[in-house]
ROTILO-883345 format. One line per 4 residues: their letters; for each residue z, x, y of N, C-alpha, C, CB. Coordinates in steps of 0.1 Angstrom, whole numbers, always signed. Glycine has a CB too. Layout:
# ROTILO-883345
A	Z X Y Z X Y Z X Y Z X Y | ...
//
This chain:
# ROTILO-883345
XXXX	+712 +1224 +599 +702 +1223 +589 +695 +1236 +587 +692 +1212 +591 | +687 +1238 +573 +680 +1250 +571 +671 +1255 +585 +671 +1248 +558 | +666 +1263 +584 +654 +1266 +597 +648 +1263 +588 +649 +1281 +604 | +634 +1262 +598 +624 +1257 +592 +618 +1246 +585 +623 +1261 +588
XXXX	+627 +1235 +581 +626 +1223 +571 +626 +1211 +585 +642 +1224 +557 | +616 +1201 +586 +610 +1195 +595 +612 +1180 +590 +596 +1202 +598 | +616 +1172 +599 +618 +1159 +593 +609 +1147 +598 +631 +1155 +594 | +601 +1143 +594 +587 +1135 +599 +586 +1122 +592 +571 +1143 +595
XXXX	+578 +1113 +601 +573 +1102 +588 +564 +1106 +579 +565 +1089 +591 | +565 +1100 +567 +553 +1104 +557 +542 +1096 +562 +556 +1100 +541 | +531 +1096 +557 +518 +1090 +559 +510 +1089 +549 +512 +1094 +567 | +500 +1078 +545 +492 +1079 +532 +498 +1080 +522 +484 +1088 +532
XXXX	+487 +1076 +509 +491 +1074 +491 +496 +1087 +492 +478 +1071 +477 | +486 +1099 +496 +492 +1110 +484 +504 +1112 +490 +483 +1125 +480 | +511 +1115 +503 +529 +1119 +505 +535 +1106 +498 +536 +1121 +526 | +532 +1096 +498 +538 +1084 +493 +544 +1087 +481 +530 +1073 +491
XXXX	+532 +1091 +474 +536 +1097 +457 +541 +1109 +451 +526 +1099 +450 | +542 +1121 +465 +551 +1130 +467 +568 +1123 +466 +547 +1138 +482 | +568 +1109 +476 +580 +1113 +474 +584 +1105 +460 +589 +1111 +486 | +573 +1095 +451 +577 +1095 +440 +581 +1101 +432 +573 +1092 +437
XXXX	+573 +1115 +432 +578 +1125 +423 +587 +1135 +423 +572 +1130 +421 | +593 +1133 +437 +607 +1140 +439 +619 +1129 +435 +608 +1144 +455 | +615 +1117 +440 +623 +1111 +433 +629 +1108 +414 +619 +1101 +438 | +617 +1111 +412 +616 +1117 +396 +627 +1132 +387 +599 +1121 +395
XXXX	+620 +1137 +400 +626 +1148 +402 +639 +1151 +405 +621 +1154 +408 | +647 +1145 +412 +659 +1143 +417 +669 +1137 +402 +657 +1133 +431 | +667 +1126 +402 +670 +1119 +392 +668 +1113 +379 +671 +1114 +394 | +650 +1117 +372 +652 +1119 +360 +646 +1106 +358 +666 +1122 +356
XXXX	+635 +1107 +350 +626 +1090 +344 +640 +1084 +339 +611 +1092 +328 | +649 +1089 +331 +657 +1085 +323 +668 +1078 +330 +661 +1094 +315 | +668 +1081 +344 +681 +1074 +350 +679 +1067 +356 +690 +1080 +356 | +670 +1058 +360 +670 +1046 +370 +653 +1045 +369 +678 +1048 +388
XXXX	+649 +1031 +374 +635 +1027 +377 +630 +1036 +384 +633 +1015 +384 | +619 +1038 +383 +615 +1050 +395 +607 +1037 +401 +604 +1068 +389 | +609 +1038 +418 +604 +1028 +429 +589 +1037 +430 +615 +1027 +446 | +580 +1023 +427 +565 +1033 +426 +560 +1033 +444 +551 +1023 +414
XXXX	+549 +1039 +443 +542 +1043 +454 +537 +1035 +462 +533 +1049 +452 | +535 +1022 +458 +533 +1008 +465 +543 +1004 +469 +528 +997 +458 | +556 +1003 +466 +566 +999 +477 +565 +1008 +489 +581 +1000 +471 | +564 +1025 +488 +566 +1032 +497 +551 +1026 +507 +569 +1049 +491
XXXX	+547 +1020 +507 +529 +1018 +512 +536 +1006 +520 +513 +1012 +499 | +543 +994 +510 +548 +982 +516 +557 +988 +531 +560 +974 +503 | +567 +991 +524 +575 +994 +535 +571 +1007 +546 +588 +998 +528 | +559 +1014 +542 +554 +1019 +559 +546 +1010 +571 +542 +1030 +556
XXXX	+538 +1001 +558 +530 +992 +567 +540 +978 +572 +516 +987 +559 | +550 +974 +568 +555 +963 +573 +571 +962 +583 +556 +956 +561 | +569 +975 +591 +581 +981 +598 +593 +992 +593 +587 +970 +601 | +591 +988 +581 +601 +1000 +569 +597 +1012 +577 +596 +1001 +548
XXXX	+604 +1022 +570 +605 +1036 +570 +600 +1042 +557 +619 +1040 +572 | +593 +1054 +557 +590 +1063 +546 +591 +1074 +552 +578 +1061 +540 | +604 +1087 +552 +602 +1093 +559 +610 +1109 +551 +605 +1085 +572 | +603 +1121 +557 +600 +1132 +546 +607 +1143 +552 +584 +1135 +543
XXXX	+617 +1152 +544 +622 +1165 +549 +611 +1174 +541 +640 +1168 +545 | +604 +1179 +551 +593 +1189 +548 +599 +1207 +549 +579 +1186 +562 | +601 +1218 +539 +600 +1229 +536 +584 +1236 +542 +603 +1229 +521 | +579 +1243 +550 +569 +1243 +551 +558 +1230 +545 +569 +1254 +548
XXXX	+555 +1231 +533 +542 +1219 +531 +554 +1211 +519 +521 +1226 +523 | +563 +1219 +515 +570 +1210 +502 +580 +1202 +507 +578 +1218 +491 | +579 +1191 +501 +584 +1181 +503 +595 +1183 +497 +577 +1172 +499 | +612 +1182 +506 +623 +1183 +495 +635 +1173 +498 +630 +1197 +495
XXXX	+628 +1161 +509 +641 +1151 +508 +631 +1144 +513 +658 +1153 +515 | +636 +1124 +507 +630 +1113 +521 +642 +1103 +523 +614 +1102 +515 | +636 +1092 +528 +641 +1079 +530 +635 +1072 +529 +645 +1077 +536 | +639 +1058 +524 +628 +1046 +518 +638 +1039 +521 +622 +1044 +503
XXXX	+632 +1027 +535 +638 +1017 +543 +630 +1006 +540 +638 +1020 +557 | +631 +997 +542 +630 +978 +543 +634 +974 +555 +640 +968 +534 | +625 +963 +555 +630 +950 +571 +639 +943 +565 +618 +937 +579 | +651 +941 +571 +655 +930 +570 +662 +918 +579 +661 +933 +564
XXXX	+663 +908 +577 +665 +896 +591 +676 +892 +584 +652 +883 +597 | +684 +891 +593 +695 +878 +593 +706 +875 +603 +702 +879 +580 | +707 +866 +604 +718 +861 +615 +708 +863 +628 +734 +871 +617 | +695 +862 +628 +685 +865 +643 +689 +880 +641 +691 +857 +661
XXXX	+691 +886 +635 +690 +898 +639 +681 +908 +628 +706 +903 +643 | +674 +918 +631 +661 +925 +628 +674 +938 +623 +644 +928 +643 | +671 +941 +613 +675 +954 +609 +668 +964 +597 +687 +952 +606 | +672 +974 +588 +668 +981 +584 +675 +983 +570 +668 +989 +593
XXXX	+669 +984 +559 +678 +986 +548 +677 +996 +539 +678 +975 +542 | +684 +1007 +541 +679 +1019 +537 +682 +1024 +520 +685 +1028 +546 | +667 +1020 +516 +671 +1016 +502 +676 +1029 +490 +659 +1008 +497 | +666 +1040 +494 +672 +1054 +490 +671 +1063 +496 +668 +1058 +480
XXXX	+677 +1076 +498 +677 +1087 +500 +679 +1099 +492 +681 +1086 +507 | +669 +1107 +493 +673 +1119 +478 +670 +1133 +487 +658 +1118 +461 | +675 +1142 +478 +672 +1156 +485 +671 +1164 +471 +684 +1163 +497 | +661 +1173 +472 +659 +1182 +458 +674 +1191 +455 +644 +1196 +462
XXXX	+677 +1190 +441 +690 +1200 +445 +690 +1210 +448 +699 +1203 +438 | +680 +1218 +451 +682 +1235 +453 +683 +1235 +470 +665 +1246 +447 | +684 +1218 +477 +686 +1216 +490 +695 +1211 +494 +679 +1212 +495 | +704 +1206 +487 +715 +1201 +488 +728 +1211 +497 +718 +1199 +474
XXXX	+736 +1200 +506 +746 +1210 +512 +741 +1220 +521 +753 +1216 +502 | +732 +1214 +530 +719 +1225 +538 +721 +1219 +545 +703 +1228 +536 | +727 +1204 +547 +724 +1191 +559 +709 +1190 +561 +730 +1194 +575 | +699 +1188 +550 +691 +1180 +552 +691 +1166 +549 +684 +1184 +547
XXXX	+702 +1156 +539 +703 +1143 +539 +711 +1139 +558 +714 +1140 +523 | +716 +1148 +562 +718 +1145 +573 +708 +1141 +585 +725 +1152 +575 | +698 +1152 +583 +689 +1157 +594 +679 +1143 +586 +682 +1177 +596 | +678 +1135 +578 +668 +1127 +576 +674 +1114 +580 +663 +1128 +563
XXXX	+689 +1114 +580 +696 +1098 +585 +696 +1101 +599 +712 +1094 +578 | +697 +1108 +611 +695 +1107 +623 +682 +1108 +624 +701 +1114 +630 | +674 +1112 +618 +655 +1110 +625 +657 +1096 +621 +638 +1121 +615 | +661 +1093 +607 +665 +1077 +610 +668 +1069 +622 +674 +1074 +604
XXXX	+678 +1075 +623 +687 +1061 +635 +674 +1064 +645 +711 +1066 +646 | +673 +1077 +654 +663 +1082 +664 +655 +1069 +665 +654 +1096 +657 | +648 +1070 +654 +635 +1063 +650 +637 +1048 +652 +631 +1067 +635 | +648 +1041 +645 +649 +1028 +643 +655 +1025 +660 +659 +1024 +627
XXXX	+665 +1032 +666 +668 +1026 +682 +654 +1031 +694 +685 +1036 +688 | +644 +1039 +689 +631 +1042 +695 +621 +1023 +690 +624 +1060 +686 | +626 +1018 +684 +619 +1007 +681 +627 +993 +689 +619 +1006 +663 | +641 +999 +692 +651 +986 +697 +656 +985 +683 +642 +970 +703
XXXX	+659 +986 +673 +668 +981 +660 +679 +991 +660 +659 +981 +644 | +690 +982 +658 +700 +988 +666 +710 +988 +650 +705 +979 +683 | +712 +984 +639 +715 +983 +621 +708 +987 +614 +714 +973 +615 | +712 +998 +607 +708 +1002 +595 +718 +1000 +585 +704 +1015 +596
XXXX	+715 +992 +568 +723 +991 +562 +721 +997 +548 +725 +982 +563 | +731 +997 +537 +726 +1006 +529 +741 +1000 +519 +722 +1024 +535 | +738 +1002 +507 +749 +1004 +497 +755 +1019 +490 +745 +996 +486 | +764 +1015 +482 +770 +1030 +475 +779 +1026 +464 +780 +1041 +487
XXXX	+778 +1031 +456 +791 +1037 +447 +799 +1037 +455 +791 +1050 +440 | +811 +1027 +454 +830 +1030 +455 +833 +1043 +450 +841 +1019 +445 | +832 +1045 +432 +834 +1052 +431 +830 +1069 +432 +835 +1046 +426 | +821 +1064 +442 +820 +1082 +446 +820 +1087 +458 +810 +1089 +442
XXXX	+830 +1094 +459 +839 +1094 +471 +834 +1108 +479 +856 +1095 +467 | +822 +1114 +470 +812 +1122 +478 +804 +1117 +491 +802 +1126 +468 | +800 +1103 +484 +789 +1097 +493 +797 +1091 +500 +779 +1089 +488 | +810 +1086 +499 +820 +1077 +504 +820 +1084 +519 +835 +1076 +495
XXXX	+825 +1097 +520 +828 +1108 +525 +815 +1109 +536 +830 +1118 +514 | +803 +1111 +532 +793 +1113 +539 +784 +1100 +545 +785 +1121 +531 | +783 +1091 +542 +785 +1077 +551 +797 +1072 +562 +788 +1067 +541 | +805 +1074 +551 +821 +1069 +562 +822 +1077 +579 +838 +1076 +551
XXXX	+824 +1092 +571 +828 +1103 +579 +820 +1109 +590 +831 +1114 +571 | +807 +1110 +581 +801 +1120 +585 +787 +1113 +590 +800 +1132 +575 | +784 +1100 +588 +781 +1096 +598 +780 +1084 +602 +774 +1100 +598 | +797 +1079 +604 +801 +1065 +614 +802 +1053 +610 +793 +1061 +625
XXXX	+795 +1051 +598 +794 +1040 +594 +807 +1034 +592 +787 +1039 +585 | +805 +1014 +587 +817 +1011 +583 +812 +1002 +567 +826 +1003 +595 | +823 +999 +563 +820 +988 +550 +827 +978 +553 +822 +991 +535 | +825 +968 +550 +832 +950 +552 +827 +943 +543 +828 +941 +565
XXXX	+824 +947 +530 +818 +937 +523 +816 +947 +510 +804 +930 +530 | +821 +945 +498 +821 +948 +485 +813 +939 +474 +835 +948 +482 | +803 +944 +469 +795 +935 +461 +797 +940 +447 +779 +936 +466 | +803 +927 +437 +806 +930 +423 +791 +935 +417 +813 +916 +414
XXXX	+790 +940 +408 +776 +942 +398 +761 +937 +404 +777 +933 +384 | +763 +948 +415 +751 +940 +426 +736 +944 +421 +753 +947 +444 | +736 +952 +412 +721 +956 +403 +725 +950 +389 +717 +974 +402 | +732 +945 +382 +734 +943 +374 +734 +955 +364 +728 +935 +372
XXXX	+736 +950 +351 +739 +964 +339 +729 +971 +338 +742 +960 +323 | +726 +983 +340 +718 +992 +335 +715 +1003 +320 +718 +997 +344 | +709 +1005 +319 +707 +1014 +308 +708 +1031 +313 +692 +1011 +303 | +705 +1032 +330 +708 +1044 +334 +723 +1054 +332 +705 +1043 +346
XXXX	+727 +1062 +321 +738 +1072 +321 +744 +1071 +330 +735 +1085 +320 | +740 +1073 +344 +741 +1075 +358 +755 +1063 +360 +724 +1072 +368 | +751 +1055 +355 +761 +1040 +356 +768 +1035 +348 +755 +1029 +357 | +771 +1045 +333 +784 +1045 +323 +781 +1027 +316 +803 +1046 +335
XXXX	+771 +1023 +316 +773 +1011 +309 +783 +1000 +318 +779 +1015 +294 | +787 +1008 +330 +798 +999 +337 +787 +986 +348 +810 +1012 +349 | +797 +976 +355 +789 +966 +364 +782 +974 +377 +801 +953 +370 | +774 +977 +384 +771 +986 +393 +774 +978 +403 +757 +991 +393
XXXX	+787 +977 +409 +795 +975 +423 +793 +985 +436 +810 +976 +420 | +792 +978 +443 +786 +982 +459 +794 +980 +465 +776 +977 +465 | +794 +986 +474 +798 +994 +489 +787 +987 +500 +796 +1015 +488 | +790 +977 +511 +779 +975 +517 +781 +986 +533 +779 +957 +519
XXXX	+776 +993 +534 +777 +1004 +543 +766 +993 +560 +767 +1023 +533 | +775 +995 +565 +768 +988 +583 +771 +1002 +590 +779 +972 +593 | +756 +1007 +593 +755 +1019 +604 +753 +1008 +617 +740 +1033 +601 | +762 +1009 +624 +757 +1000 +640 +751 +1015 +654 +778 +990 +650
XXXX	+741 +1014 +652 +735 +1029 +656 +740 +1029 +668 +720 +1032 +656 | +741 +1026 +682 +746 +1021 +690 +757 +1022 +694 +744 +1015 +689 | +769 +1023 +689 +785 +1016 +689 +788 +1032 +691 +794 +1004 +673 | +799 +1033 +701 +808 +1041 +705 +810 +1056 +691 +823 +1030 +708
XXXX	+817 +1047 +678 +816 +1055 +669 +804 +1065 +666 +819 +1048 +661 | +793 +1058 +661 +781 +1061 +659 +775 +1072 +668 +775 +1051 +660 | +775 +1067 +679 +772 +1080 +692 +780 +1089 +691 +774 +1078 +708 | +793 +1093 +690 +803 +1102 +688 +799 +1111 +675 +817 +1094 +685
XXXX	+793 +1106 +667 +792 +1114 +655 +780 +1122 +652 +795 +1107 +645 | +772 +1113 +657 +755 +1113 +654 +752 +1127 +670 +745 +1089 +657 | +758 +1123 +679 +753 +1130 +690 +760 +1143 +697 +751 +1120 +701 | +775 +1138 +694 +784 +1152 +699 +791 +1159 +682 +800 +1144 +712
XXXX	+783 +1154 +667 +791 +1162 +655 +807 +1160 +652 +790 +1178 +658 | +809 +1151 +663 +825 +1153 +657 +826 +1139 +646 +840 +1151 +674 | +838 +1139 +637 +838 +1132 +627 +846 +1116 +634 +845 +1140 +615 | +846 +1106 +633 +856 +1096 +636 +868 +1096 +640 +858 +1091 +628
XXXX	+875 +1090 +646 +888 +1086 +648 +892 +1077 +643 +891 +1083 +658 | +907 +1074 +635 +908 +1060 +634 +924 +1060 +639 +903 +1054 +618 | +928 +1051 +654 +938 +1049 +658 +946 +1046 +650 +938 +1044 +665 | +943 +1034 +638 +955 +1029 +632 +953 +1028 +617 +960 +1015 +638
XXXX	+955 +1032 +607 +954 +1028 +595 +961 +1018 +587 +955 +1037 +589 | +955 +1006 +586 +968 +998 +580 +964 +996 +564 +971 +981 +588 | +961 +1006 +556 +959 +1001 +544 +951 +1017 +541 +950 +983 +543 | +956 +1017 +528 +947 +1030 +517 +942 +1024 +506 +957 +1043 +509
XXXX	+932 +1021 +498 +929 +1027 +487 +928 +1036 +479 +926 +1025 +487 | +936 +1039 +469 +930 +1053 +465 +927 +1055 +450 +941 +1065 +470 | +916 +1070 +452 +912 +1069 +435 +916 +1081 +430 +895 +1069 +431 | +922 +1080 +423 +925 +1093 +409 +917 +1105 +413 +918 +1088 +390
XXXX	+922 +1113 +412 +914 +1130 +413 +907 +1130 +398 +927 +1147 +414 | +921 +1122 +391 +910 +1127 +372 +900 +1117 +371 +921 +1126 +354 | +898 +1110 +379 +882 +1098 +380 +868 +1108 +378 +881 +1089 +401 | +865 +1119 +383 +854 +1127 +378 +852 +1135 +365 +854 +1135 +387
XXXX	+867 +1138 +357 +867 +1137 +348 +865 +1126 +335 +873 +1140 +350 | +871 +1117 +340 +870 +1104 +332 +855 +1100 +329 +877 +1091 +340 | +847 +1104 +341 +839 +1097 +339 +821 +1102 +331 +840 +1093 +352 | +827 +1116 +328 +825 +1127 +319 +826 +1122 +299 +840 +1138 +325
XXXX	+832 +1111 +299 +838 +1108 +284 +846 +1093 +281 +850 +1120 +280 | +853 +1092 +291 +866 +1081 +291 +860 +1067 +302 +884 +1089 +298 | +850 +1061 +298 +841 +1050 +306 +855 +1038 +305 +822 +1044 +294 | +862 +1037 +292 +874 +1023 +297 +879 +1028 +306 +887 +1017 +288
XXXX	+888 +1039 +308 +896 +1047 +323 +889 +1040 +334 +893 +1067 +325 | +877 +1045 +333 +871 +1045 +349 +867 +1030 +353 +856 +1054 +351 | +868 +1017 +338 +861 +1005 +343 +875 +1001 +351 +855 +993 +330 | +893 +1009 +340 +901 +1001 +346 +904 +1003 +364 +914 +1001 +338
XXXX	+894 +1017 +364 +901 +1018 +382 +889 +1010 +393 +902 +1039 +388 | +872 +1008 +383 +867 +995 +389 +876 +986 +393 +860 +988 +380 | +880 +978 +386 +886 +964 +382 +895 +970 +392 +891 +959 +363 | +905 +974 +394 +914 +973 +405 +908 +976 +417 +926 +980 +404
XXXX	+901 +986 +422 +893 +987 +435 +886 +974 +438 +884 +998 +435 | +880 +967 +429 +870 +957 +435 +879 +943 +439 +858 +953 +422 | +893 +945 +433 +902 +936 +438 +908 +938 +450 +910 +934 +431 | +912 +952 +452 +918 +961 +466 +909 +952 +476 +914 +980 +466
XXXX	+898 +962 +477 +885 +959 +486 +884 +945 +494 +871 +959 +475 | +883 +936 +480 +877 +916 +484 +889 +918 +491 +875 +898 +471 | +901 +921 +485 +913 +912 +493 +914 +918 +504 +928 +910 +486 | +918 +931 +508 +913 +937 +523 +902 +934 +535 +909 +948 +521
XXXX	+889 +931 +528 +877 +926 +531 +880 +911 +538 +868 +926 +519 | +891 +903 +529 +887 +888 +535 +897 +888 +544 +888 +873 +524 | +907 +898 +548 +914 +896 +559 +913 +900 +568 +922 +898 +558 | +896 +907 +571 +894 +910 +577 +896 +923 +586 +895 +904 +577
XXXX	+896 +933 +576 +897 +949 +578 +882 +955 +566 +917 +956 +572 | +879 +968 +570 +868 +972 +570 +871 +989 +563 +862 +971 +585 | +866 +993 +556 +866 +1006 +556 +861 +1017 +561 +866 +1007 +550 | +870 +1025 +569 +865 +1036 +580 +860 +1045 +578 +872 +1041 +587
XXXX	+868 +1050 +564 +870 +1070 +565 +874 +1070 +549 +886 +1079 +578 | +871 +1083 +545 +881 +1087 +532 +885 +1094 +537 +879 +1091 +520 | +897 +1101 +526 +906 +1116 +532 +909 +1115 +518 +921 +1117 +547 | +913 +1129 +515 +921 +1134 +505 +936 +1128 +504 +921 +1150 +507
XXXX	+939 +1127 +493 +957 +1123 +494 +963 +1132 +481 +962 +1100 +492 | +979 +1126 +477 +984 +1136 +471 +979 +1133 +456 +999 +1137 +474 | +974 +1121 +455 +967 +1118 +439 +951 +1119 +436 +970 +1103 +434 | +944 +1121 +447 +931 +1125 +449 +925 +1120 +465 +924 +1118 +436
XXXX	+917 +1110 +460 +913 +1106 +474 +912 +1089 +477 +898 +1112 +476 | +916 +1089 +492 +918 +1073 +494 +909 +1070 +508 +936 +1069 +497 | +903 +1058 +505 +897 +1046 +513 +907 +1044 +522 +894 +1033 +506 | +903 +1045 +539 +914 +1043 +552 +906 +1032 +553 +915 +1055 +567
XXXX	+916 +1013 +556 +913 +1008 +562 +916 +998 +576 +910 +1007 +556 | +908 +996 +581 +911 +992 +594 +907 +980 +598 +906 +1000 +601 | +918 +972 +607 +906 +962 +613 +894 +961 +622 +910 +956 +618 | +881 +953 +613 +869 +959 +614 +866 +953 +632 +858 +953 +599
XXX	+874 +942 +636 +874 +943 +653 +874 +953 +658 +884 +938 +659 | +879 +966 +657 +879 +975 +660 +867 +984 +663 +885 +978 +654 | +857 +978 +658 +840 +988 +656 +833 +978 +657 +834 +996 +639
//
């Protein structure tokens, strides 16, 4: 990560509303709800996370977490993460998801969860790879239709990302930098290289490679394999999956 850029909890309204306004700033009144300053208040005071990549006093990345319970079990739901672009590709989204995990196994919570775009195989890449996670669970139009650009008028389908902070993988990546292993691949998905183009102008293209990934995914998903990793292939890039026993 850069020198100098320090990763802390936030505290109080006014960093609260710092990171509202980076979030503004990142993405634009025009592209999604902006999550006001009272959630970031909710979720400091009720176990959540609010937590800040500090530049000397400027604020240029956070995280905004939730409690969540189920199955008896206490976890974490990491609802956004942003970084200013002039910080991007510095590994500060990195250096803010291990002060994460740090933080949440310093409490005993041992899950952090989070969603994503399928289709973007940036973030696919930096979840999966780069830091351990897995997915087992594909959610059709899990925000429903939006008005944000950001989302092509298409169903906003999810990626349910399970960080198990804890698990063999997770330590391997988070503590010694190396990326995953995956012994056996029994299954690829893959997406078009011209999918970043498409999605530039040609919104039917990209719903029809929705519509077949979200079918890939369930049917892989109910047999009980998981997705590990991406990698590059000879038509762009493909989803490695695996059985999720495995992790």
């Amino acid at each position: 990560m850069s020198a100098g850029i320090v990763v802390r909890k936030c505290a109080g309204i006014e960093e609260f509303q710092r990171c509202v306004d980076l979030q503004r700033e990142i993405w634009g009144e025009k592209d999604l709800e902006v999550e006001p300053a009272t959630l970031f208040v909710v979720a400091s005071e009720t176990g959540g996370q609010v937590l800040g990549a500090f530049d000397g006093e400027r604020l240029v990345g956070y995280t905004l977490a939730l409690v969540g319970f189920a199955e008896r079990t206490v976890f974490l739901h990491s609802h956004m993460t942003g970084v200013h672009g002039d910080y991007r590709d510095r590994g500060v989204g990195r250096a803010l998801k291990l002060f994460q995990r740090n933080e949440a196994l310093g409490r005993g919570i041992r899950l952090i969860v989070w969603t994503f775009d399928p289709l973007e195989t940036r973030n696919a890449y930096f979840n999966l790879n780069r830091l351990g996670a897995i997915s087992r669970k594909y959610i059709p139009n899990l925000y429903g239709l939006t008005t944000s650009p950001l989302h092509l008028g298409l169903p906003t389908d999810r990626l349910w990302a399970e960080w198990q902070l804890d698990s063999a993988r997770v330590v391997a990546v988070s503590d010694l930098g190396r990326e995953p292993e995956v012994a056996s691949v029994a299954a690829t998905i893959e997406l078009p290289a011209e999918i970043e183009v498409w999605k530039q102008g040609n919104t039917a293209q990209v719903a029809l490679v929705q519509a077949w990934i979200r079918e890939e995914f369930a049917g892989w998903f109910a047999r009980g394999y998981a997705a590990v990793g991406v990698r590059k292939s000879a038509a762009g890039m493909e989803y490695l999956l695996a059985p999720w026993s495995d992790f």
